[in-house]
PyMOL Python script that loads the backbone (N, CA, C, O; Angstrom):
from pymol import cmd

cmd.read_pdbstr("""\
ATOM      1  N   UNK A   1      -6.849  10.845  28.180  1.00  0.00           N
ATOM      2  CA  UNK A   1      -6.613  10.977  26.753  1.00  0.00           C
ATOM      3  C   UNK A   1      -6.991   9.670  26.061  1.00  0.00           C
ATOM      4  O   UNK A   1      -6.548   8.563  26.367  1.00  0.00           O
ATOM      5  N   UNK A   2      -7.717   9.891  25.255  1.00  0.00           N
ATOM      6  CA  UNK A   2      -8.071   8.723  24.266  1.00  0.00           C
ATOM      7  C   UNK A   2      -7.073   8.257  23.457  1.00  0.00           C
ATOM      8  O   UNK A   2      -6.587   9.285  22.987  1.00  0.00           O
ATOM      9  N   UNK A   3      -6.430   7.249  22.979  1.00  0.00           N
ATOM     10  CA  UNK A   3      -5.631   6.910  22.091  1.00  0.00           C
ATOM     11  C   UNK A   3      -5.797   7.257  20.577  1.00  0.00           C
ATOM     12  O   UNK A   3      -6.688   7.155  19.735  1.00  0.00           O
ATOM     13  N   UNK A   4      -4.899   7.577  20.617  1.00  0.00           N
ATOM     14  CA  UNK A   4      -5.082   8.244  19.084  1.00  0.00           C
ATOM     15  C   UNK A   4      -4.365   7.788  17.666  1.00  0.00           C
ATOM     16  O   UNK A   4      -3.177   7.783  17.988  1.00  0.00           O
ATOM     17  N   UNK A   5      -4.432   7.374  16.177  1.00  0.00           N
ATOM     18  CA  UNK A   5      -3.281   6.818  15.345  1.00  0.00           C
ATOM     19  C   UNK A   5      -2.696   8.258  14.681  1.00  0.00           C
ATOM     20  O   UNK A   5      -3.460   9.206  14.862  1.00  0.00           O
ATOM     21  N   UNK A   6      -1.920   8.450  14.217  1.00  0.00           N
ATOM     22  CA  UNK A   6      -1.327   9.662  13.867  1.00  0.00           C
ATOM     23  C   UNK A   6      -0.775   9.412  12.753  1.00  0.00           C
ATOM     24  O   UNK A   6       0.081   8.540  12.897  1.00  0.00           O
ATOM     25  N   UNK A   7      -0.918   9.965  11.151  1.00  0.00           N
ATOM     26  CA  UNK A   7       0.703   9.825  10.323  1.00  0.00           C
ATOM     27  C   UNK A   7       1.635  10.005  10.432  1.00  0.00           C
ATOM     28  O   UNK A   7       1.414  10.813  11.335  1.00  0.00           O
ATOM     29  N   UNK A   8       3.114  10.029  10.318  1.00  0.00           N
ATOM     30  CA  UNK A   8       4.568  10.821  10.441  1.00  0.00           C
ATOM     31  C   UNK A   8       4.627  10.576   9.502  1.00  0.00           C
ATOM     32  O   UNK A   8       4.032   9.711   8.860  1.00  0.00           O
ATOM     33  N   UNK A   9       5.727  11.646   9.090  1.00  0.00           N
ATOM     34  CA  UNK A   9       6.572  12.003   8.295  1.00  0.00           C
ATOM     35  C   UNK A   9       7.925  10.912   8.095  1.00  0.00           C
ATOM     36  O   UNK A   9       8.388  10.361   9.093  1.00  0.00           O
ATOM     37  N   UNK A  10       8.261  10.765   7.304  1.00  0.00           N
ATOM     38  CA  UNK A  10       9.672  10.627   7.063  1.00  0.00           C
ATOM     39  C   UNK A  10      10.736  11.285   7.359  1.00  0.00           C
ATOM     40  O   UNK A  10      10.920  12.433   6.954  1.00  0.00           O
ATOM     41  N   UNK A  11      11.863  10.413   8.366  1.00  0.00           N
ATOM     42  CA  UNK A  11      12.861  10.993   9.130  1.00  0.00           C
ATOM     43  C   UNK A  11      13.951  10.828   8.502  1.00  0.00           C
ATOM     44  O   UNK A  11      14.990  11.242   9.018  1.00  0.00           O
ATOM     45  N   UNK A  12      13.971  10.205   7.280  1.00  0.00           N
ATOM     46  CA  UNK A  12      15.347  10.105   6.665  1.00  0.00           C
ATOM     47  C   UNK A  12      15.295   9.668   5.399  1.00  0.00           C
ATOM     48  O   UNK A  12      14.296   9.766   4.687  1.00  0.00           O
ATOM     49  N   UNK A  13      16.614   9.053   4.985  1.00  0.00           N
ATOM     50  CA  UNK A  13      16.625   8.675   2.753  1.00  0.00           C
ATOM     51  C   UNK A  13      16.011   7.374   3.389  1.00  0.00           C
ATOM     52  O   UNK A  13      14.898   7.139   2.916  1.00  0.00           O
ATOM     53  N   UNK A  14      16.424   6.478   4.318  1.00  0.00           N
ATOM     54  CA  UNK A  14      15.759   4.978   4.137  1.00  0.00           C
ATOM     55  C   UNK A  14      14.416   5.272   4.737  1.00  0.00           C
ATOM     56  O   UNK A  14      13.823   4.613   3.883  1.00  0.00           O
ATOM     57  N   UNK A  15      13.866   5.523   5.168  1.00  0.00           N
ATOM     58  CA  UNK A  15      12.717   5.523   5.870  1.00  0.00           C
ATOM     59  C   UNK A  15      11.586   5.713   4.732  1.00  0.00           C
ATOM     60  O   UNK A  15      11.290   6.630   3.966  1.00  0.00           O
ATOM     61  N   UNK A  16      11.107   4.445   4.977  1.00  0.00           N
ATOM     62  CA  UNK A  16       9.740   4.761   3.403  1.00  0.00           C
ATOM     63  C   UNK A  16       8.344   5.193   4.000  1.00  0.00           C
ATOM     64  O   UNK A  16       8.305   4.981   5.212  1.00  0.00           O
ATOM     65  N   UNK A  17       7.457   5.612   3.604  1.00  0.00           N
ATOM     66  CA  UNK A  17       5.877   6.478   3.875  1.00  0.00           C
ATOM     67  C   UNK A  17       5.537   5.289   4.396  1.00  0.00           C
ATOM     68  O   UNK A  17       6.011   4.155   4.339  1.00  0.00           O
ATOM     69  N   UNK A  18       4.543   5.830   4.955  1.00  0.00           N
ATOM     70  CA  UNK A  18       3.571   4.960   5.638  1.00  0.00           C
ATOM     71  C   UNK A  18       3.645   4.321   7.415  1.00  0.00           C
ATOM     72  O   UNK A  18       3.181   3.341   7.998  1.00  0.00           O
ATOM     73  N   UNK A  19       4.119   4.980   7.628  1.00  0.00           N
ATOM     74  CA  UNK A  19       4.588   5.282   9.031  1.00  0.00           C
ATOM     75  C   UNK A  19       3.884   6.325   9.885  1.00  0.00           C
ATOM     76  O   UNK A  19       3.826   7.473   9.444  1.00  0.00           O
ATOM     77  N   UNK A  20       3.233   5.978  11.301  1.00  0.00           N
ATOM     78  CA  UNK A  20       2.670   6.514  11.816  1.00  0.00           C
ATOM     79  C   UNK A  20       2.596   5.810  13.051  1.00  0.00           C
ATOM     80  O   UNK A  20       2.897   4.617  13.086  1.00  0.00           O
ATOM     81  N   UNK A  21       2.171   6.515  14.221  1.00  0.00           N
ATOM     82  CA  UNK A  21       2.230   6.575  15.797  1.00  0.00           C
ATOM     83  C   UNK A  21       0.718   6.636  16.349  1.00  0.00           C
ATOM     84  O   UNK A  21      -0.270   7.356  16.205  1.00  0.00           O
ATOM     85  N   UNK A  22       1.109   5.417  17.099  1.00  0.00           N
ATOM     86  CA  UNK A  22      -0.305   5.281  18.420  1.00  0.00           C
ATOM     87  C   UNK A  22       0.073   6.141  19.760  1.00  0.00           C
ATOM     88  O   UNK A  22       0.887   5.953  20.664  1.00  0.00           O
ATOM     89  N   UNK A  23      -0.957   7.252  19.462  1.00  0.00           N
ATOM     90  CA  UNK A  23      -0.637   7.934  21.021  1.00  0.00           C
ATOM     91  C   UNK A  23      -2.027   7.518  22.300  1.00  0.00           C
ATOM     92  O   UNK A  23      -3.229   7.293  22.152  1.00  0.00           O
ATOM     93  N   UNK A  24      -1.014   7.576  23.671  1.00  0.00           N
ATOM     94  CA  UNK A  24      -1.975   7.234  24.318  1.00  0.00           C
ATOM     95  C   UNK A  24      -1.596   8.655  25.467  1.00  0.00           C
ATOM     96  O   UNK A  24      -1.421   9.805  25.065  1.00  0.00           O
ATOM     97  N   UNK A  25      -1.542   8.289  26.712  1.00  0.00           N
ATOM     98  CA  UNK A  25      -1.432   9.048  27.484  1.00  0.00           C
ATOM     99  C   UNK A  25       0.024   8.669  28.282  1.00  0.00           C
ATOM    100  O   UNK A  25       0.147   7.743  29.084  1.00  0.00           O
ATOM    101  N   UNK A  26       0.917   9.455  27.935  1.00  0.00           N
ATOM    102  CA  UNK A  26       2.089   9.697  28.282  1.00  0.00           C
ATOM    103  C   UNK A  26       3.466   8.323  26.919  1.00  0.00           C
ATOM    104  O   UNK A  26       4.685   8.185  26.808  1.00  0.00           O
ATOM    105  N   UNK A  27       2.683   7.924  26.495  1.00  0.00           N
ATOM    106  CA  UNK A  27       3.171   6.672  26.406  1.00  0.00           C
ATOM    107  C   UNK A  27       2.847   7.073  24.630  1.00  0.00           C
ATOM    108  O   UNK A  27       1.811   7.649  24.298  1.00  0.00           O
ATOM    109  N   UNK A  28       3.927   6.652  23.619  1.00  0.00           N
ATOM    110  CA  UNK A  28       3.500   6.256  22.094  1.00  0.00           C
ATOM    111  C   UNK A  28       4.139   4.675  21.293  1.00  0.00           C
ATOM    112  O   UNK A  28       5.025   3.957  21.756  1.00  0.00           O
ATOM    113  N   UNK A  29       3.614   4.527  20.407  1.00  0.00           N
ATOM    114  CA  UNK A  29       3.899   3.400  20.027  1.00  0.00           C
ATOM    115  C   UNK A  29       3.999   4.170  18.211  1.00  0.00           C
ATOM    116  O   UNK A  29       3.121   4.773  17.595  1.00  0.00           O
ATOM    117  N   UNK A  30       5.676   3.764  17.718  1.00  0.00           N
ATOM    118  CA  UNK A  30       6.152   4.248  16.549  1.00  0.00           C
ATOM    119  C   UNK A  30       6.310   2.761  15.796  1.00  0.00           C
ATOM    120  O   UNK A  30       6.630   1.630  16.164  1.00  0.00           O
ATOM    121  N   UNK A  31       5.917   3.375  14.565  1.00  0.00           N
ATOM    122  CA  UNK A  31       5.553   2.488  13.520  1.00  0.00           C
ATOM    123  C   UNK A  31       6.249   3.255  12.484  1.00  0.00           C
ATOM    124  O   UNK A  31       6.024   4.432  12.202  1.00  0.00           O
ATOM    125  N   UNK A  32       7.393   2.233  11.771  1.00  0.00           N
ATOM    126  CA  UNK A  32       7.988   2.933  10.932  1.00  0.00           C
ATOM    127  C   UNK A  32       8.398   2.154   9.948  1.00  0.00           C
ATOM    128  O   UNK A  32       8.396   1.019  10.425  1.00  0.00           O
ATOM    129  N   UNK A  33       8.737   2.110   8.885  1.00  0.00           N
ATOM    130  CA  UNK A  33       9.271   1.449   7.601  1.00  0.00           C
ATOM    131  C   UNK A  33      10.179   1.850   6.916  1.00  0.00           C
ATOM    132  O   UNK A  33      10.171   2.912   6.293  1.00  0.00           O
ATOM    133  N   UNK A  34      11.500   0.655   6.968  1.00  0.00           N
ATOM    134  CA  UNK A  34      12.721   1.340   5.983  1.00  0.00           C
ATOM    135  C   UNK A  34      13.347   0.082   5.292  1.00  0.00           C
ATOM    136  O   UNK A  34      13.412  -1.115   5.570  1.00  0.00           O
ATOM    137  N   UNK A  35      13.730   0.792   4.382  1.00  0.00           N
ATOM    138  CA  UNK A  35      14.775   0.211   3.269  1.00  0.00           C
ATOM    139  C   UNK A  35      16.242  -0.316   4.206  1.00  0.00           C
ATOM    140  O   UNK A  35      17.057   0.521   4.595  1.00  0.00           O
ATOM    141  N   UNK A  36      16.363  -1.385   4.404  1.00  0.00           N
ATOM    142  CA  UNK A  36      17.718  -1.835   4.942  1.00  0.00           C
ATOM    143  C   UNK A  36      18.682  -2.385   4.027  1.00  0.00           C
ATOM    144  O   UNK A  36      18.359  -2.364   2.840  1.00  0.00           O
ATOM    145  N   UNK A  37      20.363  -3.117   4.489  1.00  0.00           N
ATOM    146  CA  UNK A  37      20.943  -3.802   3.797  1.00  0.00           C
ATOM    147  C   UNK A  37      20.139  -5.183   3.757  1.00  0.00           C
ATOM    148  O   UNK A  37      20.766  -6.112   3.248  1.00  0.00           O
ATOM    149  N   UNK A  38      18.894  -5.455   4.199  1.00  0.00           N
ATOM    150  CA  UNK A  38      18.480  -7.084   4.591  1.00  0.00           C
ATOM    151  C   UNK A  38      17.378  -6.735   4.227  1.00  0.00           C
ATOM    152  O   UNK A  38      16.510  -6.871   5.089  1.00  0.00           O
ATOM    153  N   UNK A  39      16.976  -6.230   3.033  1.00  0.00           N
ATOM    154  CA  UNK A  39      15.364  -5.736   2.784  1.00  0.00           C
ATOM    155  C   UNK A  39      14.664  -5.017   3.678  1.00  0.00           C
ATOM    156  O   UNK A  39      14.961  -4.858   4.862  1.00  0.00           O
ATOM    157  N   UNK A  40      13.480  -4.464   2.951  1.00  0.00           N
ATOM    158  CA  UNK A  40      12.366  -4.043   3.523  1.00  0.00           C
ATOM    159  C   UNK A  40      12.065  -4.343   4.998  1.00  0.00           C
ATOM    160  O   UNK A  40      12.287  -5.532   5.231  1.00  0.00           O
ATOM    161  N   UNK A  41      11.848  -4.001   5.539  1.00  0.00           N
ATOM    162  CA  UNK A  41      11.429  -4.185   7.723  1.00  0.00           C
ATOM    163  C   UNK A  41      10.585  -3.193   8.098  1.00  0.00           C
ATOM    164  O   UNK A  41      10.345  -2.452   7.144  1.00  0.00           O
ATOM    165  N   UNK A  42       9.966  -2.837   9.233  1.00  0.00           N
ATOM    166  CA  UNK A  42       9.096  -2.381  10.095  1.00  0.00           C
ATOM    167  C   UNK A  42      10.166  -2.614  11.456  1.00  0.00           C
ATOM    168  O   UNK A  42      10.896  -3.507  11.885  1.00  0.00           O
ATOM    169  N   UNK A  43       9.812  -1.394  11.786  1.00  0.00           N
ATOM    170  CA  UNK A  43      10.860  -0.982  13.077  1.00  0.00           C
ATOM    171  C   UNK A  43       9.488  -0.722  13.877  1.00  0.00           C
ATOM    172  O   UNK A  43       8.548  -0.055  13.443  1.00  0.00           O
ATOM    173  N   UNK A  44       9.542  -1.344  15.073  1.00  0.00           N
ATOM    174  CA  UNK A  44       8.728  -0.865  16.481  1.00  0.00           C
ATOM    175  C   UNK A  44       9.343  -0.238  17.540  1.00  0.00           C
ATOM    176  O   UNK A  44      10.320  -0.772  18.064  1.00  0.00           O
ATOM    177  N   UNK A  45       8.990   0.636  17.865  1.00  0.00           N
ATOM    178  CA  UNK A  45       9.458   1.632  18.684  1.00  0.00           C
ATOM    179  C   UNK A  45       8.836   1.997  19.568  1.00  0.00           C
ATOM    180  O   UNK A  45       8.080   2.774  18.987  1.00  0.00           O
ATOM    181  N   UNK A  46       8.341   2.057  21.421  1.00  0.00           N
ATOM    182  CA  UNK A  46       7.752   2.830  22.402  1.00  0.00           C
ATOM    183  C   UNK A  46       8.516   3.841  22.865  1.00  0.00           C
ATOM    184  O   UNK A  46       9.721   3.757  23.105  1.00  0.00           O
ATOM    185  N   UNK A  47       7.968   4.612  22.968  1.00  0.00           N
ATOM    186  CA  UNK A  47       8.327   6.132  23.431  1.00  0.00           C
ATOM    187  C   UNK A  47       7.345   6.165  25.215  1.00  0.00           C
ATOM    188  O   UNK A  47       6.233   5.638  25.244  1.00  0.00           O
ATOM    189  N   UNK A  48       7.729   6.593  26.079  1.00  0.00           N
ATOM    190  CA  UNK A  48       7.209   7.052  27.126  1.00  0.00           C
ATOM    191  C   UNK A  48       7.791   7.573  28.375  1.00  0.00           C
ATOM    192  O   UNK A  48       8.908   7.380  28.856  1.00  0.00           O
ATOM    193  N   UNK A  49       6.831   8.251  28.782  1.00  0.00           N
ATOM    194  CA  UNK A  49       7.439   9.882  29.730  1.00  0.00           C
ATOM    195  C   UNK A  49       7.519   8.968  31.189  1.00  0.00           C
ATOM    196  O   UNK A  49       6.699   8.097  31.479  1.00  0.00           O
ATOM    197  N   UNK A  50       8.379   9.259  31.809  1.00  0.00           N
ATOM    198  CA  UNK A  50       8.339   8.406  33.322  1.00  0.00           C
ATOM    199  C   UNK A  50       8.668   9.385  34.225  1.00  0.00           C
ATOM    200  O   UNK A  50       9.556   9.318  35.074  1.00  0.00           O
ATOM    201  N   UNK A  51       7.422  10.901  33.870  1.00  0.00           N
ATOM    202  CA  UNK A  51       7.805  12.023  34.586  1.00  0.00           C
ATOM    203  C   UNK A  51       8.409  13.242  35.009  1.00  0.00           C
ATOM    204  O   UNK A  51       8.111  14.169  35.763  1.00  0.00           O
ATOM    205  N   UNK A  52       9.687  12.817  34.011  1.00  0.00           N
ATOM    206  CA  UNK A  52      10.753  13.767  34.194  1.00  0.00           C
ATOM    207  C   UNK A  52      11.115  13.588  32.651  1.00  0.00           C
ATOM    208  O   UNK A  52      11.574  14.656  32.245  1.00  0.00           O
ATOM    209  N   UNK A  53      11.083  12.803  31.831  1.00  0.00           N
ATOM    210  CA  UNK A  53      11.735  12.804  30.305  1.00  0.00           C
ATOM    211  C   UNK A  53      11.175  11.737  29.669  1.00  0.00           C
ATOM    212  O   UNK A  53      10.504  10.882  30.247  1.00  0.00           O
ATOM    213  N   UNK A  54      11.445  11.751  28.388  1.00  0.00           N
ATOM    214  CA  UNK A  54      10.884  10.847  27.822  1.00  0.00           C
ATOM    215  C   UNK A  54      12.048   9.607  27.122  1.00  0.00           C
ATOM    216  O   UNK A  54      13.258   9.818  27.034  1.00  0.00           O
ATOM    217  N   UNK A  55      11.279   8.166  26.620  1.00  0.00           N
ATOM    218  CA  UNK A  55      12.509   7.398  27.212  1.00  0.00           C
ATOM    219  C   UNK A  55      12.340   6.544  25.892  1.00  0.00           C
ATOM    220  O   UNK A  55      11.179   6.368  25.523  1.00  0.00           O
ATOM    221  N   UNK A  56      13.136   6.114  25.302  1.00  0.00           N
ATOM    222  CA  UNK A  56      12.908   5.101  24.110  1.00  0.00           C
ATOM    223  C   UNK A  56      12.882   3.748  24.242  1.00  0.00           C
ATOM    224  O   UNK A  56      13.716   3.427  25.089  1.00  0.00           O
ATOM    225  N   UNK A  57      12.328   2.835  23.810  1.00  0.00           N
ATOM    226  CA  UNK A  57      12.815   1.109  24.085  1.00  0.00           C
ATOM    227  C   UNK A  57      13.776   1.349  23.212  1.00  0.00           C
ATOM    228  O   UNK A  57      14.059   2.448  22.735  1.00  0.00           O
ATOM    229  N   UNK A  58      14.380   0.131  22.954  1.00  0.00           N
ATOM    230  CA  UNK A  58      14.940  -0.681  21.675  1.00  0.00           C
ATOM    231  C   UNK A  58      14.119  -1.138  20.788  1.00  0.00           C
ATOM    232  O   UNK A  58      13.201  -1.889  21.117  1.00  0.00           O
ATOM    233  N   UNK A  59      14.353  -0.705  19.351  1.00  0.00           N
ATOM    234  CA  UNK A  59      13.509  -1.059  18.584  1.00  0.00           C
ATOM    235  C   UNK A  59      13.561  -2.560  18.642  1.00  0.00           C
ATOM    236  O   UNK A  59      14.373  -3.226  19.286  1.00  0.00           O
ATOM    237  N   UNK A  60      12.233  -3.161  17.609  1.00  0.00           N
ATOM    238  CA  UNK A  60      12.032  -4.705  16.984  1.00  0.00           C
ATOM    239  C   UNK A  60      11.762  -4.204  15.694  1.00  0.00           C
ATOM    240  O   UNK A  60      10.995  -3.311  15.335  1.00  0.00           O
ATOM    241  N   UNK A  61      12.856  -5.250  14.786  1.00  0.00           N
ATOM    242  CA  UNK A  61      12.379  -4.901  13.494  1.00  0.00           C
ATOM    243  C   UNK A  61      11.700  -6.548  13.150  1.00  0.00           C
ATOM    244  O   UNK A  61      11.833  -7.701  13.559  1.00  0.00           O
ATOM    245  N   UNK A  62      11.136  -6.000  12.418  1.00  0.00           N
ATOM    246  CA  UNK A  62       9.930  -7.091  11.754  1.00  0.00           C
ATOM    247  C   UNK A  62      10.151  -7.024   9.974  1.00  0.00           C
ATOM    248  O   UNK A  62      10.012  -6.056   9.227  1.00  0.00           O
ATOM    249  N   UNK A  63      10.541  -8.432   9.656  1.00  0.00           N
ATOM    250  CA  UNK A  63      10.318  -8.603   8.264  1.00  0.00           C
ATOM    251  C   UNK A  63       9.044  -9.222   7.783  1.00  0.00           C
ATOM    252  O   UNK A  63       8.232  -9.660   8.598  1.00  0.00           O
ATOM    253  N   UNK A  64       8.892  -9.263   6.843  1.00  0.00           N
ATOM    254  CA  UNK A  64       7.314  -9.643   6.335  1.00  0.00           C
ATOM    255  C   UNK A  64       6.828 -10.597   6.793  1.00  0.00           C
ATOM    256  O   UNK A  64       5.599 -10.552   6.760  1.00  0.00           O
ATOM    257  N   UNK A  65       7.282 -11.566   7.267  1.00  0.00           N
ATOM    258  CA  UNK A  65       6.880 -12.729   7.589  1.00  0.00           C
ATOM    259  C   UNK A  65       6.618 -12.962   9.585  1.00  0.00           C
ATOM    260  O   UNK A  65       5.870 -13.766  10.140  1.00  0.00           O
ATOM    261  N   UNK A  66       7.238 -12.272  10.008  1.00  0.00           N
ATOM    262  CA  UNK A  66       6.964 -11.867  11.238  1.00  0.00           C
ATOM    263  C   UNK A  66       5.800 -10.416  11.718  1.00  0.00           C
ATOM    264  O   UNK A  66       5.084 -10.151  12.683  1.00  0.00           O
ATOM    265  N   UNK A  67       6.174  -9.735  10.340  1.00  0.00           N
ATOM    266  CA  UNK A  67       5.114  -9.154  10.823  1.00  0.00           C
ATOM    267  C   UNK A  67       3.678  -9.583  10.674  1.00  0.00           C
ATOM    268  O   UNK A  67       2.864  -9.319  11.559  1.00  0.00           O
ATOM    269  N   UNK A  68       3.307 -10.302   9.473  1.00  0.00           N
ATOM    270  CA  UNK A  68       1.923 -11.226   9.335  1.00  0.00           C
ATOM    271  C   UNK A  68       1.696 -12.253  10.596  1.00  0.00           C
ATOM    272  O   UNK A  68       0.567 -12.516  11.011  1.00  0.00           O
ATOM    273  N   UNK A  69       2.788 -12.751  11.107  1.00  0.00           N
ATOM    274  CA  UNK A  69       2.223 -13.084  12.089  1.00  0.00           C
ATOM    275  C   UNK A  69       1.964 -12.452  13.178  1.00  0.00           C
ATOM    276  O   UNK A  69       0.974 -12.904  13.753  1.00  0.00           O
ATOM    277  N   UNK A  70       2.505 -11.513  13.730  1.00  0.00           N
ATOM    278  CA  UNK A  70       2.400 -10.227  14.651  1.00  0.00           C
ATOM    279  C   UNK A  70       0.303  -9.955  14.249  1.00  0.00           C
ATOM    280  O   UNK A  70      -0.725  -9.988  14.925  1.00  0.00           O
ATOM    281  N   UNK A  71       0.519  -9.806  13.353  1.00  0.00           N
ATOM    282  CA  UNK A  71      -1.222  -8.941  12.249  1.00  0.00           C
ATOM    283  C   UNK A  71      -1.610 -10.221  13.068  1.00  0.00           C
ATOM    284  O   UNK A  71      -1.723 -10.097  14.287  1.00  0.00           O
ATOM    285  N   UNK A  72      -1.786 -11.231  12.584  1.00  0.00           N
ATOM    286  CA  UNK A  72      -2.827 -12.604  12.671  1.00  0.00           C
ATOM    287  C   UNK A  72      -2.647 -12.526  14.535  1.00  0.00           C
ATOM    288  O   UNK A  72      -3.495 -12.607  15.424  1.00  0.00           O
ATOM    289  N   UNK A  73      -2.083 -12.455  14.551  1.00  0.00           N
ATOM    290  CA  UNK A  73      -2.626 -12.643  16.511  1.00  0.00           C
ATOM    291  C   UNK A  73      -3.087 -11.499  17.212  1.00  0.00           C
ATOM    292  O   UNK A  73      -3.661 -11.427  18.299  1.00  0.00           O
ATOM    293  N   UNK A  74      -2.626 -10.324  16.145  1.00  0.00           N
ATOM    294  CA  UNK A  74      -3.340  -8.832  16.812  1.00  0.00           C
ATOM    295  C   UNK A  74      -4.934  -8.815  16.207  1.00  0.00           C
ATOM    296  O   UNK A  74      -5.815  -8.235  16.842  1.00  0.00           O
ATOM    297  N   UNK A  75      -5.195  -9.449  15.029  1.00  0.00           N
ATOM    298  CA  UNK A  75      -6.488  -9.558  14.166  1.00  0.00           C
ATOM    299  C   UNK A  75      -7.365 -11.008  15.456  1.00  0.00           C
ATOM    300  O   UNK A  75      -8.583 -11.181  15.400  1.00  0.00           O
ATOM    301  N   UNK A  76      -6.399 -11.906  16.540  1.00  0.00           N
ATOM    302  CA  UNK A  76      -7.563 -12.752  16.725  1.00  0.00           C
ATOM    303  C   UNK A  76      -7.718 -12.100  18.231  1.00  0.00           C
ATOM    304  O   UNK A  76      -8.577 -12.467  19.033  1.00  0.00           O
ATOM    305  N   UNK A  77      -7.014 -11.359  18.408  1.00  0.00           N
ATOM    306  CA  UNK A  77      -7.040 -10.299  19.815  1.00  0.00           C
ATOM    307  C   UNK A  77      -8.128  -9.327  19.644  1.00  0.00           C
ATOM    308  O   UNK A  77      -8.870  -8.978  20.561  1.00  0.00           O
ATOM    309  N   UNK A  78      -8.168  -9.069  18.912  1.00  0.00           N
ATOM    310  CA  UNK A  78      -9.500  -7.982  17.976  1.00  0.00           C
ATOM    311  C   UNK A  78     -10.841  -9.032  18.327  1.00  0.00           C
ATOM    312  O   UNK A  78     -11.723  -8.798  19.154  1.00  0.00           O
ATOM    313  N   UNK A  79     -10.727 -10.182  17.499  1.00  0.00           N
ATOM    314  CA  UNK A  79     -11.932 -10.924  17.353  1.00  0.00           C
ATOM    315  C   UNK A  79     -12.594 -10.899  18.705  1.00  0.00           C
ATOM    316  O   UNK A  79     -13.799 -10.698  18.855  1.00  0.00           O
ATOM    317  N   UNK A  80     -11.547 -11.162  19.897  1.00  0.00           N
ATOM    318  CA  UNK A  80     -12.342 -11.422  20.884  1.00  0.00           C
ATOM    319  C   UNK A  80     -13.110 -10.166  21.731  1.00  0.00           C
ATOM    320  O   UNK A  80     -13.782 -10.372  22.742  1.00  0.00           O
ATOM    321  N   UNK A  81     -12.890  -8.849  21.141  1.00  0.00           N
ATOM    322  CA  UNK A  81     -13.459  -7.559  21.442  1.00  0.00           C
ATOM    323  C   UNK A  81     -15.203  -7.543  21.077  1.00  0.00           C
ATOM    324  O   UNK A  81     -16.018  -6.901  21.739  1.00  0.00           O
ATOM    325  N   UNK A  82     -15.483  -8.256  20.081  1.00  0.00           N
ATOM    326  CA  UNK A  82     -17.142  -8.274  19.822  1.00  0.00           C
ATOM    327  C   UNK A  82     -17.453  -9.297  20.198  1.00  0.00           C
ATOM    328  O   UNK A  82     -18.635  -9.639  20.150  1.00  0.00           O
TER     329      UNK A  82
END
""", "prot")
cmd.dss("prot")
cmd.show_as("cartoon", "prot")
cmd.util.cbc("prot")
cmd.orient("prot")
């Protein structure tokens, strides 16, 4: 299976648009955005099957400033692909 990006839906009142899932093969990576008591965040989430069920991490939430840096080292991880 090729990896794939996917939109979702909104799962709740805090949960804001723009949220969507990297699927790969057995394994997803959830990308989500909500309204907290501590502002705005990005929740990371892996999902994956180990055969018999499927299994959640613990999320990481990311505020703006962690997530730009998260971007800038995934953007120089990129660079080194060409």
């Amino acid at each position: 299976m090729v990896p794939l990006i996917v939109n979702v839906e909104r799962s709740g009142e805090k949960e804001l648009e723009g949220g969507f899932r990297v699927s790969g093969r057995n394994v997803n990576l959830w990308v989500r955005v909500y309204q907290t008591e501590y502002g705005r965040r990005v929740r990371l989430t892996v999902s994956y099957n180990d055969g018999y069920r499927w299994i959640n991490t613990p999320p990481i939430w990311m505020d703006k400033g962690l997530l730009d840096e998260f971007l800038t080292r995934l953007s120089r991880l990129s660079a080194t692909l060409f």
